[in-house]
C-alpha positions in Angstrom: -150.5 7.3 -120.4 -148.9 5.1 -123.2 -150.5 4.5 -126.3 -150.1 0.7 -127.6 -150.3 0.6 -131.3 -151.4 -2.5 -133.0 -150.5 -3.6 -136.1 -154.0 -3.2 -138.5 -154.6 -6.7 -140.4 -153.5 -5.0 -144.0 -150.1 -4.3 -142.8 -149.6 -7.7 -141.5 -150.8 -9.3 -144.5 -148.3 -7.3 -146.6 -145.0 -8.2 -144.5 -146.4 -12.0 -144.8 -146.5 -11.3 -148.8 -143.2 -10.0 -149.0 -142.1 -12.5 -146.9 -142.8 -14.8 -149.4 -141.7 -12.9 -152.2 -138.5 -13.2 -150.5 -138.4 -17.2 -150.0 -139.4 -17.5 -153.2 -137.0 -15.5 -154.5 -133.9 -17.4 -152.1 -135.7 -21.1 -153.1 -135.4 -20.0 -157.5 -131.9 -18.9 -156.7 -130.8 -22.5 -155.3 -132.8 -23.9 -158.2 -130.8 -22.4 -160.6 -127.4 -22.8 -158.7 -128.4 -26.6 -158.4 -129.6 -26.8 -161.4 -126.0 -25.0 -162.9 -124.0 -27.4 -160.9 -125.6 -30.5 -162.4 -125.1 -29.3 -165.8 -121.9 -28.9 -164.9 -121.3 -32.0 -163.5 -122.9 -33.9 -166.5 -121.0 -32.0 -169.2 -117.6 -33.0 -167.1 -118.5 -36.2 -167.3 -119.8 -36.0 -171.3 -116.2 -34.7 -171.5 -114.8 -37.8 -169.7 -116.2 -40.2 -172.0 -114.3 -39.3 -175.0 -110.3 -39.9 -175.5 -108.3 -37.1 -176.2 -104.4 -36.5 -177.7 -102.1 -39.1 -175.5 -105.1 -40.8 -174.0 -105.5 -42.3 -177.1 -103.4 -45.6 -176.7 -104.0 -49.5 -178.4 -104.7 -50.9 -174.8 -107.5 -48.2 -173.9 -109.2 -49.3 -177.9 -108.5 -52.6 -177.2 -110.2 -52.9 -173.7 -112.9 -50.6 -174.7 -113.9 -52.2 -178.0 -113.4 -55.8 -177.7 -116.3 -57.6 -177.4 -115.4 -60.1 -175.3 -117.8 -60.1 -172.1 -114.6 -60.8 -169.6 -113.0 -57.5 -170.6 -113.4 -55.5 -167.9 -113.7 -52.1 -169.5 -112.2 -49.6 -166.7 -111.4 -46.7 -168.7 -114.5 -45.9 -171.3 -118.2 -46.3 -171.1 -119.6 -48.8 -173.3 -122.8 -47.1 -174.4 -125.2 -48.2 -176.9 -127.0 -46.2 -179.2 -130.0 -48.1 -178.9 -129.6 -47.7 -174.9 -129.4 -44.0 -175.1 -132.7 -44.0 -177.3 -134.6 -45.7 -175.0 -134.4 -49.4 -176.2 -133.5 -52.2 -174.6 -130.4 -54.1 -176.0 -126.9 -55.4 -175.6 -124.9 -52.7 -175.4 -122.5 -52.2 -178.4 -118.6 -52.0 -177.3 -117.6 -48.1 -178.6 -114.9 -45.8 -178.2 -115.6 -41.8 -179.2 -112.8 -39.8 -179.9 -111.9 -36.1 -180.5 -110.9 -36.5 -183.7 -110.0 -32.8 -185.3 -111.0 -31.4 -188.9 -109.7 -28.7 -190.2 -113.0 -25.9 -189.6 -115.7 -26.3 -191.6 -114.3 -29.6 -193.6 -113.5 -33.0 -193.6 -110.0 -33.0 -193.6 -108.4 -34.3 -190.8 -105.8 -32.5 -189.0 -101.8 -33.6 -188.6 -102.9 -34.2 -184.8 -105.9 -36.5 -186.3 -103.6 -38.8 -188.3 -101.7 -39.8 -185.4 -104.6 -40.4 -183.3 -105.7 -42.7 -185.9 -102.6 -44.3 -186.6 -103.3 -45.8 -182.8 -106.4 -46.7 -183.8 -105.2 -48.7 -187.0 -102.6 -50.5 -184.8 -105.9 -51.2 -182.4 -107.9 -52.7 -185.4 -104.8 -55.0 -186.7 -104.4 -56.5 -183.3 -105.6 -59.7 -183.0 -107.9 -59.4 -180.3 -109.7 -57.5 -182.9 -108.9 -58.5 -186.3 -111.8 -60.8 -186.9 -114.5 -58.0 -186.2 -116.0 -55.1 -188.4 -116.9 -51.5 -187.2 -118.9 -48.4 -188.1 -117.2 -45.6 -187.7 -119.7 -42.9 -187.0 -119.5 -39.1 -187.5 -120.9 -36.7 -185.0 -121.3 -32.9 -185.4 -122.9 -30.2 -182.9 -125.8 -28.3 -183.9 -124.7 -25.1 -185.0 -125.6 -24.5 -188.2 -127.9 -26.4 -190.7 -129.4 -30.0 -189.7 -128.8 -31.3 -193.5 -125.6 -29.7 -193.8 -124.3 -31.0 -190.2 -125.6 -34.8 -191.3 -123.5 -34.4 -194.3 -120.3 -32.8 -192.6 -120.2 -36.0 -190.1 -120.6 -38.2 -192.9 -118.4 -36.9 -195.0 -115.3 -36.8 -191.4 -116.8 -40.8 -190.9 -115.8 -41.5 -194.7 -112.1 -39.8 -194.3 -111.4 -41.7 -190.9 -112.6 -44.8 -193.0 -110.4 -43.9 -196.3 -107.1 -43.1 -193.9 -107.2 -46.0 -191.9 -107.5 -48.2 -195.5 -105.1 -46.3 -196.9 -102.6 -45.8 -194.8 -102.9 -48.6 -192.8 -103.7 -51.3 -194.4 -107.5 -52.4 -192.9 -109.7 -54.5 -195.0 -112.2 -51.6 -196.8 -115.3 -54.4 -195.4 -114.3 -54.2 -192.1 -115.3 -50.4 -192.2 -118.5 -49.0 -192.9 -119.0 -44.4 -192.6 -122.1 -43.0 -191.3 -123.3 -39.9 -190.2 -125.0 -39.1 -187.0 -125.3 -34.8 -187.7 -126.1 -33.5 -184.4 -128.5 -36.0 -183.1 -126.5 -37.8 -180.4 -125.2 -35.2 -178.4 -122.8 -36.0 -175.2 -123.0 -32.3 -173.6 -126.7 -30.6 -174.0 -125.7 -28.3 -171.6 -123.2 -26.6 -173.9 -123.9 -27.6 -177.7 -120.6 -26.2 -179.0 -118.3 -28.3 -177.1 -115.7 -30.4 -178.7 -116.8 -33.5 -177.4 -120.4 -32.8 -179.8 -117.7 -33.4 -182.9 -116.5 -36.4 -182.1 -115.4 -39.7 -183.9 -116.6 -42.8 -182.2 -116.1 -46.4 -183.4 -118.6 -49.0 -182.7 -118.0 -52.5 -183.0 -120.6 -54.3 -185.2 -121.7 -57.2 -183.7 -123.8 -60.1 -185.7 
């Protein structure tokens, strides 16, 4: 005669739990791949929005920092820094570059200097010769907060003295601040180069 076991309600309740413990487990993994690929994705594009070596060029400056509304600006984001914190107004035409330093100081690199030597072709053009700028510093966060603010301030005010000295812009059109690590483009990884950036934001009245 054959003997039918059935399952007892305890062992039925424990494959249902680790039946769960197994979704769970599969549903947290996707969560963090997804999660891993949008960080990704947004720290490519953090990348994207700031010119590097040869993509620095006068017509790139020119398109992205003119103010004049019927520029179509195709190859940077104008971003405000008022946008990004949350307040609502025009949007301030910028351009952020990588501009190098040698480590820990604020002297600019040979590759720097010819960056900005585009840059102070850019600002003696006439489309934007009547305008002033503020030339803003950016650092990421490793290290002290104080000390970062005053490392960015300190690369703002050498961008600022080169492209007086060397090429000739009025010292008023130029104003140096520093940002320190407040404004980050890539959260996802604070030590990227696009966190010690250079970006120049035309001042609008």
């Amino acid at each position: 005669m054959k003997t039918t076991r059935i399952a007892s309600p305890t062992h039925s309740h424990a494959a249902a739990l680790a039946l769960a413990r197994a979704a769970t487990v599969w549903m947290f993994g996707m969560l963090v791949l997804v999660a891993g690929a949008m960080q990704s994705a947004r720290a490519q594009d953090a990348a994207s929005d700031v010119l590097k070596g040869d993509q620095v060029t006068e017509d790139k400056l020119l398109e992205a920092l003119s103010p004049d509304p019927d520029v179509q600006k195709r190859s940077l984001r104008v971003k405000a820094t008022a946008a990004r914190a949350g307040v609502s107004r025009p949007a301030r035409p910028s351009a952020s570059l990588l501009i190098t330093f040698q480590t820990a100081s604020a002297e600019l690199t040979a590759n720097a200097r010819q960056q900005l030597d585009v840059v102070g072709a850019a600002l003696k053009n006439a489309r934007l010769a009547p305008y002033k700028f503020i030339v803003e510093g950016h650092a990421d966060p490793r290290g002290d907060p104080t000390a970062n603010l005053v490392l960015s301030k300190n690369r703002a005010s050498s961008v600022r003295s080169y492209l007086v000295d060397s090429h000739g812009i009025e010292p008023a059109r130029l104003v140096a601040e520093g940002k320190g690590d407040r404004e980050l483009l890539n959260h996802a990884q604070p030590a990227a180069p696009e966190n010690r950036r250079v970006t120049i934001v035309t001042h609008i009245e």
